[in-house]
C-alpha positions as a Markdown table, in Angstrom:
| # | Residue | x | y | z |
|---|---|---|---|---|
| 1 | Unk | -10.4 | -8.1 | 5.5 |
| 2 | Unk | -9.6 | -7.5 | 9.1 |
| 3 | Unk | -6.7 | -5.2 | 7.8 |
| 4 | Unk | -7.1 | -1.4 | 7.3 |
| 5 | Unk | -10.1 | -0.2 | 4.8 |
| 6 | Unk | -7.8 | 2.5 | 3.7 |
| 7 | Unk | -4.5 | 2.0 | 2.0 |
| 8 | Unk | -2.9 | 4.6 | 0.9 |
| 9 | Unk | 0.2 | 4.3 | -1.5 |
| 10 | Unk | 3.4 | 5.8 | -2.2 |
| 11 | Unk | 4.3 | 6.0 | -6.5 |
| 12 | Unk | 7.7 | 6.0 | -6.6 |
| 13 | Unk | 10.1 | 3.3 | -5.4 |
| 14 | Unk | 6.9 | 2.0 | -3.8 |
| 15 | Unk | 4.6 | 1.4 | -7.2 |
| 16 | Unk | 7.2 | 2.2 | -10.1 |
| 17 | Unk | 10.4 | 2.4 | -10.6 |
| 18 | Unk | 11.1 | 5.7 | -11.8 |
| 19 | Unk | 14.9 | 6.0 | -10.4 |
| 20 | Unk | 16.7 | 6.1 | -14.0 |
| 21 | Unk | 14.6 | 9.0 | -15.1 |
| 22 | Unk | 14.9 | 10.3 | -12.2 |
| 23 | Unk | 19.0 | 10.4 | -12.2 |
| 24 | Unk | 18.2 | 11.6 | -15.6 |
| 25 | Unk | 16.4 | 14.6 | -15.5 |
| 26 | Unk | 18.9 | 15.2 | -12.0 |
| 27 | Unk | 22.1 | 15.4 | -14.3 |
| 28 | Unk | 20.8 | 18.1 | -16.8 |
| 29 | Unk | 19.2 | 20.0 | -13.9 |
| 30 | Unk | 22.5 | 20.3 | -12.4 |
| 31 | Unk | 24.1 | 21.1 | -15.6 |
| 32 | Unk | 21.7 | 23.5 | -16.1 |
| 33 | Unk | 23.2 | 25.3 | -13.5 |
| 34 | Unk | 27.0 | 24.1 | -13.5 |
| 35 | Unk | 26.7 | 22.5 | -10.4 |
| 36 | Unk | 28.0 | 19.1 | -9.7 |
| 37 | Unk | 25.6 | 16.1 | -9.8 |
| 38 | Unk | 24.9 | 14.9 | -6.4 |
| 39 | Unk | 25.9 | 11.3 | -5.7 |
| 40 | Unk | 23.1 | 8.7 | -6.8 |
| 41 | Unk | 22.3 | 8.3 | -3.2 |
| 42 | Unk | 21.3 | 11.4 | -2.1 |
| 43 | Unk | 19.5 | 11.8 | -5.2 |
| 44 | Unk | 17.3 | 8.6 | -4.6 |
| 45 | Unk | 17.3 | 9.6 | -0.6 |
| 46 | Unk | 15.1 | 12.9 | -1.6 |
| 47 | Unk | 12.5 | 11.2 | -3.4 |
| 48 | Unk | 9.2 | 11.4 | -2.0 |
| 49 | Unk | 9.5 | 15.5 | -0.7 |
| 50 | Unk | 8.1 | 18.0 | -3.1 |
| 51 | Unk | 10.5 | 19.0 | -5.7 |
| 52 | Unk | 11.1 | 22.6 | -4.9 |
| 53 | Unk | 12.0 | 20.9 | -1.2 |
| 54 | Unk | 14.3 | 18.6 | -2.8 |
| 55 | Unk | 16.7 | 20.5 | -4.3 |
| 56 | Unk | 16.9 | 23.2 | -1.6 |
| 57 | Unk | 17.7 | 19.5 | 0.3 |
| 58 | Unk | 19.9 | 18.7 | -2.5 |
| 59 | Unk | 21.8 | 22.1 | -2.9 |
| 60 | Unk | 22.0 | 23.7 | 0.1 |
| 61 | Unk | 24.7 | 25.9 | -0.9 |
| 62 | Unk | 22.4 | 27.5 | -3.8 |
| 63 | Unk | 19.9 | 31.0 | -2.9 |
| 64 | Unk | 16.5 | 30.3 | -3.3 |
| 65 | Unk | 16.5 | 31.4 | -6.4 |
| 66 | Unk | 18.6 | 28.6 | -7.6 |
| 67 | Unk | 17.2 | 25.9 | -6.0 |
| 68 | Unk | 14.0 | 27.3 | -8.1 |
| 69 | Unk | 15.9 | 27.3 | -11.0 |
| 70 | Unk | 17.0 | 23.5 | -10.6 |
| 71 | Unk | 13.6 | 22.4 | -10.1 |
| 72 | Unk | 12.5 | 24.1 | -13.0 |
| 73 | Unk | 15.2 | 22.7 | -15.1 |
| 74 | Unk | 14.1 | 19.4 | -13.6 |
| 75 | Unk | 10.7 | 19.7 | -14.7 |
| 76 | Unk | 11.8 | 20.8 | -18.2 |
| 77 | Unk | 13.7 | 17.7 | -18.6 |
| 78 | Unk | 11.0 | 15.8 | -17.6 |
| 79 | Unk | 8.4 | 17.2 | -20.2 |
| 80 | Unk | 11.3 | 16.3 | -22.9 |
| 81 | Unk | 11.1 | 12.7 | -22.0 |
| 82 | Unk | 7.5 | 12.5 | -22.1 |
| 83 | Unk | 7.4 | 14.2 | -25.7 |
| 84 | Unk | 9.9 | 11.6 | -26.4 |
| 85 | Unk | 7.9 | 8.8 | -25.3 |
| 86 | Unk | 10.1 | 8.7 | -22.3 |
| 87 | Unk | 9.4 | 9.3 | -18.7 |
| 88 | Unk | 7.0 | 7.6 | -16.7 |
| 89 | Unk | 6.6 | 5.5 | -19.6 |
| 90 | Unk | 10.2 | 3.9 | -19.4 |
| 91 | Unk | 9.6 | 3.7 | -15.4 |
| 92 | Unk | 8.2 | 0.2 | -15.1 |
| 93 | Unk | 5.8 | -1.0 | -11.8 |
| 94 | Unk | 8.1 | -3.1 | -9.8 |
| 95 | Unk | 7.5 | -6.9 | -9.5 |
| 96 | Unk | 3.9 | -7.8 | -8.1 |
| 97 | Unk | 2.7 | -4.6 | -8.0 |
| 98 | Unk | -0.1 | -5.2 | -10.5 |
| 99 | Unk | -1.4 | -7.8 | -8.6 |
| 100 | Unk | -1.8 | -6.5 | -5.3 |
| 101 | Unk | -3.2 | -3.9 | -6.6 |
| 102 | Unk | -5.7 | -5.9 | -8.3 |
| 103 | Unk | -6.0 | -8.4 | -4.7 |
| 104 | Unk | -6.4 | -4.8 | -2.6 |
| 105 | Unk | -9.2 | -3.6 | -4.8 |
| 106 | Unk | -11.5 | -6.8 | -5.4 |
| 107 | Unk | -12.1 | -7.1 | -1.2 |
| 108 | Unk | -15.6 | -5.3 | -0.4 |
| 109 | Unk | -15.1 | -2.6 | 1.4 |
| 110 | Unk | -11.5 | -1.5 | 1.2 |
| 111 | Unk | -10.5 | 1.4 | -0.6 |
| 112 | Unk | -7.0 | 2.6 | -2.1 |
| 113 | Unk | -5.4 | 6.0 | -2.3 |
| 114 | Unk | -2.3 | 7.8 | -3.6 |
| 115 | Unk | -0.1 | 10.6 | -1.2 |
| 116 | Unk | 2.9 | 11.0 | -3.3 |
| 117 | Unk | 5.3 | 13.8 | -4.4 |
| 118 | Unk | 5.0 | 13.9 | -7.8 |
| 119 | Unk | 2.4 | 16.6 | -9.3 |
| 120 | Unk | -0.9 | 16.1 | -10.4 |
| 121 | Unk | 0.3 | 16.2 | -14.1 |
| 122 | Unk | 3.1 | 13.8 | -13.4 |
| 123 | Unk | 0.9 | 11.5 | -11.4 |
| 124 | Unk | -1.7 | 11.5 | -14.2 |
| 125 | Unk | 0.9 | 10.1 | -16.6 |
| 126 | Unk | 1.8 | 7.3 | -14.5 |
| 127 | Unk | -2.0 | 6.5 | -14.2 |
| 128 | Unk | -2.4 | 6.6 | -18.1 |
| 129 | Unk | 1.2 | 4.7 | -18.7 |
| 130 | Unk | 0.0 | 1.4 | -16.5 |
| 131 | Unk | -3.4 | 1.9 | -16.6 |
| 132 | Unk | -4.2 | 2.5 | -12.5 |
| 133 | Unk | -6.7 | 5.0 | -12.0 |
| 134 | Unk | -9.0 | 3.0 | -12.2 |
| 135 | Unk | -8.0 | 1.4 | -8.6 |
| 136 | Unk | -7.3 | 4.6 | -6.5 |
| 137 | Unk | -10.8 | 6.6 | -4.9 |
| 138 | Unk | -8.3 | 9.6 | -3.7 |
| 139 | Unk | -5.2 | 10.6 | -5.2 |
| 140 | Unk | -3.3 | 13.7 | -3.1 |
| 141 | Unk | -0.8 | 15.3 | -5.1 |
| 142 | Unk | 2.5 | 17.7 | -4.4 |
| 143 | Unk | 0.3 | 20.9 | -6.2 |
| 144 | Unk | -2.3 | 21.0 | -3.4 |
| 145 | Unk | -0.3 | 20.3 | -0.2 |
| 146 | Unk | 2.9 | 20.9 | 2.1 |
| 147 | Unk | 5.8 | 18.4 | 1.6 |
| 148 | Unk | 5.8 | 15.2 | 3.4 |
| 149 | Unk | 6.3 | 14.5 | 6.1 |
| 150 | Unk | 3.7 | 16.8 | 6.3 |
| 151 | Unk | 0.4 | 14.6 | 7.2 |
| 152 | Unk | -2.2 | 16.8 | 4.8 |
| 153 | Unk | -1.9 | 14.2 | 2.3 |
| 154 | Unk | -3.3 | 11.6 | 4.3 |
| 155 | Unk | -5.7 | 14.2 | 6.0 |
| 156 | Unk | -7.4 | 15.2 | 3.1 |
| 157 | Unk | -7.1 | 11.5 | 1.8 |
| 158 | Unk | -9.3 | 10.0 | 4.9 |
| 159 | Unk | -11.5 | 13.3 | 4.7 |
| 160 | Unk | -12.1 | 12.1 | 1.2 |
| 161 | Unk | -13.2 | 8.8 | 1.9 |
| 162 | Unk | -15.1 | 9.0 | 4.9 |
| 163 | Unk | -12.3 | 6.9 | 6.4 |
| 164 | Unk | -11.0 | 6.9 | 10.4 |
| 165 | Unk | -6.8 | 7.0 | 10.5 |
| 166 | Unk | -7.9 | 4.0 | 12.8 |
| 167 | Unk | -8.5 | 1.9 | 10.5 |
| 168 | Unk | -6.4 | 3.2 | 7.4 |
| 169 | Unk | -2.4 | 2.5 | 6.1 |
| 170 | Unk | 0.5 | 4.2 | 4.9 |
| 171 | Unk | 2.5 | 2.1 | 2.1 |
| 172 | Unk | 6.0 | 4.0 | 1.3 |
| 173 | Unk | 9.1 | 3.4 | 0.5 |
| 174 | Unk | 11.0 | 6.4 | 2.4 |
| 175 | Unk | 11.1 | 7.4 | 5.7 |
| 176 | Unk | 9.3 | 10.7 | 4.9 |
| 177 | Unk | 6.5 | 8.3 | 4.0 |
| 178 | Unk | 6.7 | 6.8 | 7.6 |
| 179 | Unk | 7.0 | 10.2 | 9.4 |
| 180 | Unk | 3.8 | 11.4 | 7.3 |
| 181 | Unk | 1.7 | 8.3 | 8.5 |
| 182 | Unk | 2.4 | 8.6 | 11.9 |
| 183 | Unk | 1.7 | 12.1 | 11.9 |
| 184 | Unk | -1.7 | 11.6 | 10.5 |
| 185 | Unk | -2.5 | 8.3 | 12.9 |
| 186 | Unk | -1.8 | 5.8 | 10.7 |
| 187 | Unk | -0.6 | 2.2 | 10.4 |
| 188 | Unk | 2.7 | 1.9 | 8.5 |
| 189 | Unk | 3.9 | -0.3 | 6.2 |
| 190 | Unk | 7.9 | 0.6 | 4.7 |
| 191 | Unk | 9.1 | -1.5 | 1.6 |
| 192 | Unk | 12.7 | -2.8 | 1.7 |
| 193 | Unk | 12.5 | -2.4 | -2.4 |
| 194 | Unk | 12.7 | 1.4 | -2.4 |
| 195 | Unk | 15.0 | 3.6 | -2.5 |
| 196 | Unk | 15.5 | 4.2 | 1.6 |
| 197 | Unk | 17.4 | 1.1 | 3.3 |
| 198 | Unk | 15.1 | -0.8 | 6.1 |
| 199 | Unk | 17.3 | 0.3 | 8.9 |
| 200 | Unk | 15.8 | 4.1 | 7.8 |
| 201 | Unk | 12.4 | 2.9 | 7.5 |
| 202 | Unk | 12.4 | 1.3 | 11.1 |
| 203 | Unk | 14.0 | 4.3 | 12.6 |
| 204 | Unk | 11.2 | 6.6 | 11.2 |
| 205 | Unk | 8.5 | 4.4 | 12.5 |
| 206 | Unk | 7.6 | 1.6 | 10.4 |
| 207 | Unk | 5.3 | -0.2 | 11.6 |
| 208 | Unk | 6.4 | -3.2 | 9.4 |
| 209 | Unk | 9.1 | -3.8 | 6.7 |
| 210 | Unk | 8.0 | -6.4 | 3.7 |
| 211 | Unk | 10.4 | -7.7 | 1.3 |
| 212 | Unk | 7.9 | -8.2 | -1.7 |
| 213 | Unk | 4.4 | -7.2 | -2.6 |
| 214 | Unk | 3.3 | -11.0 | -2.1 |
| 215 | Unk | 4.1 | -10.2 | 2.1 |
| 216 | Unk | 1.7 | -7.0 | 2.0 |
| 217 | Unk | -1.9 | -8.3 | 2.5 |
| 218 | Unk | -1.0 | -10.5 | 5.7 |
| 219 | Unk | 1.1 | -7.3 | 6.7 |
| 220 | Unk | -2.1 | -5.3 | 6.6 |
| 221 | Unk | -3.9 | -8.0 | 8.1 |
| 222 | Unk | -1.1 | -8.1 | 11.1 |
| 223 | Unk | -1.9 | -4.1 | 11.6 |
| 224 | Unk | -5.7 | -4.7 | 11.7 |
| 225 | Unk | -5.4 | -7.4 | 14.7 |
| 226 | Unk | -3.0 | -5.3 | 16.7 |
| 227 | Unk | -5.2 | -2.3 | 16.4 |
């Protein structure tokens, strides 16, 4: 592969979508509170930053204190649907995910992270829901780092794997995602599948837009050749 020996990945609205439990645990956070629900855009256009960034994004309005108190609530609801069988089992991986995964993993030499939002305990239940662990070497988590765009995720993630941003790539879905790979040096690639619009993408830096995961290994080969 000429393409990047890193790839890193967004989870969700990049690997799985998780948007209906998302608006989910959203409305009873909300009602937690008594505050109105957001509109279902600006819900889906905070995913990706750290939660306790979110609603604070979400509810500016609110002290601290309750933008604390959603995201607690938020969590809460979460851990419900999990002890219902819910959760990040009911978020399915979209269309061709799998496979790419499975394409990314079998070349020699090319390794495949995880920088996402989510905590560590979230992040491990999408890993045991679909069975991925098994293809990610680094995995950077919401409980160990600043917010993205913040680039520590993909710091720590290339100081992990020996790897130069050179020759390593961001795969997201937002344009936090795009603003955190550029920050750390890397190539971006933006999916038009996710839950921020391609115009969004491209204005935070995308390097590249693809429409499906079939389009992502020439994309990463594209990025390689240009570098």
């Amino acid at each position: 592969m000429n393409g990047p020996r890193l790839v890193v990945f967004d989870v969700d609205g990049t690997l799985v979508d998780s948007q209906h439990v998302i608006l989910d645990a959203m409305v009873v956070a909300f009602a937690t509170l008594g505050e109105p629900m957001p509109a279902r855009e600006a819900v889906l256009g905070i995913v990706g930053l750290s939660l306790n960034e979110a609603m604070a994004t979400l509810a500016p309005h609110l002290p601290e204190a309750d933008a604390l108190r959603l995201a607690d609530a938020y969590r809460d609801r979460f851990v419900a649907q999990r002890a219902a069988g819910g959760a990040e089992a009911h978020a399915p991986l979209y269309p061709g995910a799998l496979d790419a995964l499975e394409r990314l993993a079998a070349r020699p030499g090319v390794l495949l992270g995880v920088a996402t939002g989510k905590a560590r305990r979230g992040l491990d239940h999408v890993f045991a829901s679909h069975g991925l662990a098994r293809f990610f070497v680094t995995a950077q988590t919401a409980d160990h780092h600043p917010s993205k765009p913040h680039p520590s995720m993909l710091l720590a993630a290339l100081a992990e794997t020996g790897c130069d941003a050179a020759a390593a790539a961001m795969v997201g879905d937002t344009e936090f995602d795009m603003a955190m790979g550029r920050a750390a040096g890397l190539a971006t690639v933006g999916v038009a599948w996710g839950y921020h619009p391609r115009q969004r993408l491209l204005d935070a830096g995308a390097d590249v837009v693809i429409d499906d995961f079939a389009a992502l290994d020439a994309a990463l080969e594209r990025l390689g050749s240009a570098r």
